[in-house]
KEKE-3310 file (N, C-alpha, C; in steps of 0.2 Angstrom, whole numbers, plus 5000, padded with zeros to 4 digits):
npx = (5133:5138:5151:5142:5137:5146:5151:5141:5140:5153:5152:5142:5147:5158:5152:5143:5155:5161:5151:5149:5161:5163:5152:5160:5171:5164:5158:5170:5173:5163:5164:5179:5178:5167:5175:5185:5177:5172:5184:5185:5176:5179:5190:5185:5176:5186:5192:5181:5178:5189:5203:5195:5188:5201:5205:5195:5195:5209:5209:5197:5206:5214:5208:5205:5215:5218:5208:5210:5221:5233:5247:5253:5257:5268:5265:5254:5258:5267:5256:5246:5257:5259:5245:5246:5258:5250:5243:5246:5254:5243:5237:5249:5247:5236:5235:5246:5240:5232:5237:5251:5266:5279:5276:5277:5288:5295:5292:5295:5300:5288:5277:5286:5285:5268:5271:5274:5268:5259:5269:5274:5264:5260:5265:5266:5265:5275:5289:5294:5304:5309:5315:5320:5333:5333:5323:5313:5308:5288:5272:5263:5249:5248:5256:5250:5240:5246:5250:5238:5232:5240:5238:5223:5224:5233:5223:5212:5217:5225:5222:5212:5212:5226:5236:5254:5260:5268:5273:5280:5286:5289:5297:5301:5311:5309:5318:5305:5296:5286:5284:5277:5276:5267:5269:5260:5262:5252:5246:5240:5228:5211:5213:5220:5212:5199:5204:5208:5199:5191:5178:5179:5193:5196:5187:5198:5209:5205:5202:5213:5220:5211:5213:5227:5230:5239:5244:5237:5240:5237:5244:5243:5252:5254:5255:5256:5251:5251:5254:5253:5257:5259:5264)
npy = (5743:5739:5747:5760:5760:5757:5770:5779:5775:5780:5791:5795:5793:5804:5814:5814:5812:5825:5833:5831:5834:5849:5852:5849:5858:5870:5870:5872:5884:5892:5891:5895:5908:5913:5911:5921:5932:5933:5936:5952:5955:5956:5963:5976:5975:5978:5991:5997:5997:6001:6008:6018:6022:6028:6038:6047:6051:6056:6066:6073:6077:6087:6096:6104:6105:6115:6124:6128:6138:6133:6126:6111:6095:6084:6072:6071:6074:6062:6054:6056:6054:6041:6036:6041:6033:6020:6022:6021:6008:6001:6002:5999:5986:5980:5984:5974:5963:5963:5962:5957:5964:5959:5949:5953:5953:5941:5926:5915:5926:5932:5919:5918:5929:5927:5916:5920:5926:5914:5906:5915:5916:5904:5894:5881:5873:5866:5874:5868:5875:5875:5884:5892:5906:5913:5916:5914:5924:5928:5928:5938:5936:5923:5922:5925:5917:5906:5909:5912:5901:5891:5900:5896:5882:5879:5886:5879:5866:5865:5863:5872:5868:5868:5858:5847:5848:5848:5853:5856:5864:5865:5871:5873:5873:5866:5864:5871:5870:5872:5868:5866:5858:5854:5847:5840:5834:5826:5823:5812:5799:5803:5816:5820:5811:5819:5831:5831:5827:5837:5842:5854:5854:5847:5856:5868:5863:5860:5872:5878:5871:5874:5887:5887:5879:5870:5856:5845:5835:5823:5813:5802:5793:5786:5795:5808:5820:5823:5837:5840:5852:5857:5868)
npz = (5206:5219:5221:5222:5233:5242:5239:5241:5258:5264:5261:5268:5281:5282:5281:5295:5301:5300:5305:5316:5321:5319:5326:5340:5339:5339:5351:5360:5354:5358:5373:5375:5371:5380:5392:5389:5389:5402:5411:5403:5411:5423:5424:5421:5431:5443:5437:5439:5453:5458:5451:5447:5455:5462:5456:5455:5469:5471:5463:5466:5480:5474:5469:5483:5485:5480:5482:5495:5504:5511:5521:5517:5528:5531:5533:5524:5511:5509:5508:5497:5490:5491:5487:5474:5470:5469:5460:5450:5447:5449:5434:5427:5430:5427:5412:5408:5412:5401:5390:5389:5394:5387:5380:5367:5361:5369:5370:5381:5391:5394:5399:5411:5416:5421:5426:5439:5450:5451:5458:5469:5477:5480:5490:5493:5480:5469:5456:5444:5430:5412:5401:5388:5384:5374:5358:5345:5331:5333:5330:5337:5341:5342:5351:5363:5362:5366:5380:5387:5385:5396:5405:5408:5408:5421:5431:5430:5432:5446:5462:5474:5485:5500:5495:5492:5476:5461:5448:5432:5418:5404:5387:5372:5354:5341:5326:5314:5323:5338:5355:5369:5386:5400:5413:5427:5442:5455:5473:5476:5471:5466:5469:5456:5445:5448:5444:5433:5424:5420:5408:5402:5399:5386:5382:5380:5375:5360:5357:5357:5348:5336:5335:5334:5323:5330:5339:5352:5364:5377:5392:5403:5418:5434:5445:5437:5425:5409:5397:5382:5370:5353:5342)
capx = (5129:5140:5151:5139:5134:5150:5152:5135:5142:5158:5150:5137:5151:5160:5146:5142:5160:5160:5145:5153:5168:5159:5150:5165:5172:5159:5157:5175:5175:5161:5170:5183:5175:5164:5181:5188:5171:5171:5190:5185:5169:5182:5194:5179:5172:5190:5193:5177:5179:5197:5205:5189:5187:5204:5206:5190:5198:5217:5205:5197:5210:5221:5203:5204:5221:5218:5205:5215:5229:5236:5252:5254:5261:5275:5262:5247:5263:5266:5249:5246:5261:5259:5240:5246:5260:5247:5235:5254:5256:5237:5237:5255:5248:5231:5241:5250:5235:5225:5240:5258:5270:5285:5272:5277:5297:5296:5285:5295:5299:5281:5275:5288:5280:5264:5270:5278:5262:5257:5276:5274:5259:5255:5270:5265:5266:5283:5286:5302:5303:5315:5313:5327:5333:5330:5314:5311:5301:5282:5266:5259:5243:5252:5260:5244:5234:5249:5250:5228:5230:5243:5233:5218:5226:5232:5218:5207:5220:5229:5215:5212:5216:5234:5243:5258:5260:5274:5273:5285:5283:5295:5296:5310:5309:5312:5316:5298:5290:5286:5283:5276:5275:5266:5269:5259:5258:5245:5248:5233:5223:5207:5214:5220:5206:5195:5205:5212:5197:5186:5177:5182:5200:5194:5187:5205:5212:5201:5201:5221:5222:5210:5216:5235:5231:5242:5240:5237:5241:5239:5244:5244:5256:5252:5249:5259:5245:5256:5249:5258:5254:5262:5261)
capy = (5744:5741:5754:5765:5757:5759:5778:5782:5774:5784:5800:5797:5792:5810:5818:5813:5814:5832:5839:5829:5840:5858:5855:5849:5865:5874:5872:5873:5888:5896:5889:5900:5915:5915:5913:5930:5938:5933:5939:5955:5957:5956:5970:5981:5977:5982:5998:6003:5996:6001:6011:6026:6028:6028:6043:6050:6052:6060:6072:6076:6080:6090:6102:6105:6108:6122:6130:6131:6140:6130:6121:6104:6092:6078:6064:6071:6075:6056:6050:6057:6052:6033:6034:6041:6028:6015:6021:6020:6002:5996:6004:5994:5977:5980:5985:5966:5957:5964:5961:5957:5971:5955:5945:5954:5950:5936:5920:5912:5929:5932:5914:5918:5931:5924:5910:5922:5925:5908:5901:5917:5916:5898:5889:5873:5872:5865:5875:5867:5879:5873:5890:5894:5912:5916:5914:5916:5930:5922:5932:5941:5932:5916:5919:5928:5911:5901:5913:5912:5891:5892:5901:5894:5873:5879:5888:5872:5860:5867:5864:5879:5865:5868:5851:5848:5849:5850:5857:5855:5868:5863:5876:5871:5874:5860:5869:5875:5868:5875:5863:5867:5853:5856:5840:5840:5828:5827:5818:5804:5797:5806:5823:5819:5809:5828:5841:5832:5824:5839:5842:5860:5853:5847:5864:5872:5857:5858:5879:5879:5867:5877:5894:5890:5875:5866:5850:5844:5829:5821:5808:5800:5788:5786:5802:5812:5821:5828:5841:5840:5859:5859:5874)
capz = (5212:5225:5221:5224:5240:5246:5238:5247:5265:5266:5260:5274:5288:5281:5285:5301:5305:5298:5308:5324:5321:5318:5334:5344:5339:5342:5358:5360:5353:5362:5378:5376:5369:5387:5396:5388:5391:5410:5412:5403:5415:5430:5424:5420:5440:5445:5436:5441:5459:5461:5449:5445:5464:5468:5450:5459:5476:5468:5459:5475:5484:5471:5471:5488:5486:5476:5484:5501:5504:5516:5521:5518:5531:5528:5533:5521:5506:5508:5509:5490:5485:5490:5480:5466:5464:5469:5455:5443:5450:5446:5427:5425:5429:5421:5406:5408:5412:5396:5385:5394:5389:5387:5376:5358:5363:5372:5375:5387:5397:5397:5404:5418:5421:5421:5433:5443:5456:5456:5462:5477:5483:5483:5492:5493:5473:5467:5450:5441:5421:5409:5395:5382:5385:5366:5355:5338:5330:5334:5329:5345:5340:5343:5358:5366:5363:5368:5385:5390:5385:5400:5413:5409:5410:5429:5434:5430:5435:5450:5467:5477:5495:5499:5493:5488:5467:5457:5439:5428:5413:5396:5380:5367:5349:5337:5319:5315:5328:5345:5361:5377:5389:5406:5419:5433:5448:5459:5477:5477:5463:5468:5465:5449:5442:5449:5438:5425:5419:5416:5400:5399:5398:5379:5375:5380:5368:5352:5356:5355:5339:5330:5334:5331:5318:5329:5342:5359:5367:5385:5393:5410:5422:5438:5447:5433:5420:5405:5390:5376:5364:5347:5335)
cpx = (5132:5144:5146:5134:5139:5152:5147:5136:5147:5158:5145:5141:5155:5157:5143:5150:5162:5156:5147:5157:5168:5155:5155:5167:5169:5159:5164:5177:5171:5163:5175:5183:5171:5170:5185:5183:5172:5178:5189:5182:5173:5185:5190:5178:5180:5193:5189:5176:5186:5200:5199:5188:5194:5205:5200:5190:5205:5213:5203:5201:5214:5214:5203:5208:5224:5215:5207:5221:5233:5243:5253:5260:5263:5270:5256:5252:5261:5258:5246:5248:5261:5250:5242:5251:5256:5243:5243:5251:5249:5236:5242:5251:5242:5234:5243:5245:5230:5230:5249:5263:5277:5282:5277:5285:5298:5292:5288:5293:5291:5278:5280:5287:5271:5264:5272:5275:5260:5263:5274:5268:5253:5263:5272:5265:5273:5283:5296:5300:5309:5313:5318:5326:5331:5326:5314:5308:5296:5277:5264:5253:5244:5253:5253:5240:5236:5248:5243:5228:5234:5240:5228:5219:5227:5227:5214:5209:5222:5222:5218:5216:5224:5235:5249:5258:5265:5272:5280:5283:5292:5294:5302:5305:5313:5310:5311:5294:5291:5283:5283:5274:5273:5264:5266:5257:5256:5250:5243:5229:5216:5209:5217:5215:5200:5195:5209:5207:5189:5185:5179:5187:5200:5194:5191:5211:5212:5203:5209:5224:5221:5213:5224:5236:5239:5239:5241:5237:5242:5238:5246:5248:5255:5250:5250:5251:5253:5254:5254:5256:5260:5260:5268)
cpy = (5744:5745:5761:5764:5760:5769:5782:5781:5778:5790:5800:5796:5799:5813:5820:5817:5822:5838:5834:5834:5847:5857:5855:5856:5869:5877:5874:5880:5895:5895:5894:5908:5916:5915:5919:5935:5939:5936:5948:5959:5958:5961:5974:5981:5980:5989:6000:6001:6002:6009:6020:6030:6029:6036:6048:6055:6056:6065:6076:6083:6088:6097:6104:6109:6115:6127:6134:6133:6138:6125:6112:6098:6085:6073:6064:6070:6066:6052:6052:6054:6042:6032:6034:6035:6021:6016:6018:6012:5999:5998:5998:5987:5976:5980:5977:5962:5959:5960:5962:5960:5964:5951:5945:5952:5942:5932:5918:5916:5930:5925:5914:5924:5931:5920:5913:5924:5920:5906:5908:5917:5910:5893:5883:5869:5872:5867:5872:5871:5878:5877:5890:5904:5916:5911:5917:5922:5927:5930:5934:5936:5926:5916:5921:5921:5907:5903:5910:5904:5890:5894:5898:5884:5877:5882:5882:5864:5860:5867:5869:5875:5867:5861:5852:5845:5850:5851:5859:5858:5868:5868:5874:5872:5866:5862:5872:5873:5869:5871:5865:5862:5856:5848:5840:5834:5830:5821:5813:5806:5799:5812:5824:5817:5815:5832:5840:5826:5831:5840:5847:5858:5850:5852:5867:5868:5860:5867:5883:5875:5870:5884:5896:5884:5871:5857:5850:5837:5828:5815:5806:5795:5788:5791:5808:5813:5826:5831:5843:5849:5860:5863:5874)
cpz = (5219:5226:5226:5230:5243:5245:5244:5255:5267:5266:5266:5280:5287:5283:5292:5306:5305:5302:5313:5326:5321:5324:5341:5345:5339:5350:5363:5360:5356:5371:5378:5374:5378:5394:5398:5390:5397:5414:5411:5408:5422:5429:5425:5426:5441:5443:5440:5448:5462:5458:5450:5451:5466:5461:5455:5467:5476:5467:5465:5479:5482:5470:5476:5490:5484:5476:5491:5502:5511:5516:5522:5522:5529:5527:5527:5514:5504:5506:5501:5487:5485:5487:5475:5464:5464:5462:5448:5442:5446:5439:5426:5424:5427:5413:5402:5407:5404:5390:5388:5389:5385:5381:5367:5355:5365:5376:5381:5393:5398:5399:5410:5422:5423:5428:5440:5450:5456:5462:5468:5482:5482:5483:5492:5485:5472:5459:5448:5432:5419:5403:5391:5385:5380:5363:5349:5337:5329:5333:5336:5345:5343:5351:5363:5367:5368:5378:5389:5391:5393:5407:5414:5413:5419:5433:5434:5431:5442:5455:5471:5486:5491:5502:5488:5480:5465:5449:5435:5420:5408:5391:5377:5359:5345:5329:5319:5320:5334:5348:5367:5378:5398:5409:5425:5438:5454:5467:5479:5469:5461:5465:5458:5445:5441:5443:5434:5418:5417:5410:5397:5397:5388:5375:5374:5375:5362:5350:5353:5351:5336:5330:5332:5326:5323:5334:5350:5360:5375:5386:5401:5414:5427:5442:5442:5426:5415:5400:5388:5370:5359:5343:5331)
residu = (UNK:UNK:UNK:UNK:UNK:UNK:UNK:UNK:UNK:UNK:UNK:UNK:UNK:UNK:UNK:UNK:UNK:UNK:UNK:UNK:UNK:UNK:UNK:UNK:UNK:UNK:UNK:UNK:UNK:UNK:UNK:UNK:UNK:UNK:UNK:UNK:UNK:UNK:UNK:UNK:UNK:UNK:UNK:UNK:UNK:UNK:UNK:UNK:UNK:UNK:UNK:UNK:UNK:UNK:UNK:UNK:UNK:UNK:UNK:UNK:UNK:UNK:UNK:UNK:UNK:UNK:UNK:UNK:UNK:UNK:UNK:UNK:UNK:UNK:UNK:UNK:UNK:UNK:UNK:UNK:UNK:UNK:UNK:UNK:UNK:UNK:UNK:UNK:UNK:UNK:UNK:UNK:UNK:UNK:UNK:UNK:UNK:UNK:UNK:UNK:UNK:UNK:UNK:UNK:UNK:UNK:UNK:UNK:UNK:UNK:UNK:UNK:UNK:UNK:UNK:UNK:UNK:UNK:UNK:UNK:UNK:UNK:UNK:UNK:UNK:UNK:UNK:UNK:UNK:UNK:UNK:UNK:UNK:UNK:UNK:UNK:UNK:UNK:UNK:UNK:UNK:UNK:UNK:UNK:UNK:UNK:UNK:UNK:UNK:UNK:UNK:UNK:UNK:UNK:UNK:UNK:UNK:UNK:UNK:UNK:UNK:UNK:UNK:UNK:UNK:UNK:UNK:UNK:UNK:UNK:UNK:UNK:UNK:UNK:UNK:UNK:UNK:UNK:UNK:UNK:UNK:UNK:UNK:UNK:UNK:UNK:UNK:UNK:UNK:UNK:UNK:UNK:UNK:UNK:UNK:UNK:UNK:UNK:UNK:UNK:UNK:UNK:UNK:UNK:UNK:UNK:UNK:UNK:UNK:UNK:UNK:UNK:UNK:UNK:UNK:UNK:UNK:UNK:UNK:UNK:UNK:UNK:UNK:UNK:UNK:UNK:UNK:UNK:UNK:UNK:UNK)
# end
């Protein structure tokens, strides 16, 4: 009888912890599926803000240009020629931003391209990278998740005020096991407590364990926030 006391109690504590853990993940997993939605929804207003009017405007002109028989002068020449390469220029980093050409080769190079416009056009952020020049052969799948968990932790950790920050970005391999380590310190205990205790920060947890079955760890020291990502 007690057996079966104790068999029915462990099966009803499994349970519970089982449908804990499927909604954790859930939400987790709709968390970062509304993430990618809202990124896509931005390209899309940018093509059709940017790029259509500016394909729209090239086209244009190249009709104009072919129904008049007219001489083109040096400043109007130029003035094509810096559209056209601006529309080059915005294809390229659309291109990068949907799926970063350096990703299928290269996780590090791709995360230093990644950081590459935070560190220039936020000064006040102190970026120390310690990468390995060479990288296994890693699934694109992989690196693509590893890549997004990366933008999305500084986007929601990094405050839009200019204070100073220092971030400290680790990658090394240990035989099969891959290790990023991202250090951030905050300068008061307020602004850390702010952006390193929201709840989204779980869903980019739970969301980069289950999708690369590896783990997530963080841990905090005074002003220093640390997040640990093994695959």
């Amino acid at each position: 009888m007690c057996t079966q006391i104790i068999l029915l109690i462990v099966y009803t504590l499994t349970l519970v912890w089982f449908l804990f853990f499927y909604h954790r993940i859930q939400q987790a997993l709709q968390w970062w599926s509304y993430r990618q939605s809202i990124k896509l929804f931005v390209e899309a207003e940018k093509i059709r803000d940017d790029l259509l009017q500016d394909s729209f405007s090239i086209r244009r002109n190249l009709d104009i240009l072919s129904t008049d028989n007219i001489n083109l002068s040096i400043n109007k020449t130029q003035d094509f020629l810096q559209k056209i390469d601006y529309f080059h220029q915005s294809l390229v980093s659309l291109s990068d931003r949907l799926f970063p050409f350096h990703l299928q080769y290269s996780l590090p190079l791709a995360i230093g391209c990644l950081l590459e416009p935070w560190h220039t056009s936020n000064p006040h952020l102190y970026f120390h990278i310690d990468m390995p020049v060479e990288w296994r052969n890693e699934t694109a799948k992989h690196s693509l998740i590893v890549l997004i968990t990366v933008e999305e932790l500084l986007t929601m950790t990094l405050p839009e005020l200019i204070m100073p920050i220092s971030i400290h970005i680790y990658l090394k391999q240990e035989k099969n096991l891959s290790n990023l380590k991202i250090e951030i310190t905050y300068p008061d205990l307020s602004t850390l407590i702010t952006y390193s205790t929201l709840p989204e920060l779980q869903y980019l947890c739970d969301s980069f364990c289950f999708l690369t079955s590896g783990k997530c760890f963080r841990r905090t020291k005074n002003l220093r926030v640390a997040w640990d990502f093994r695959w």
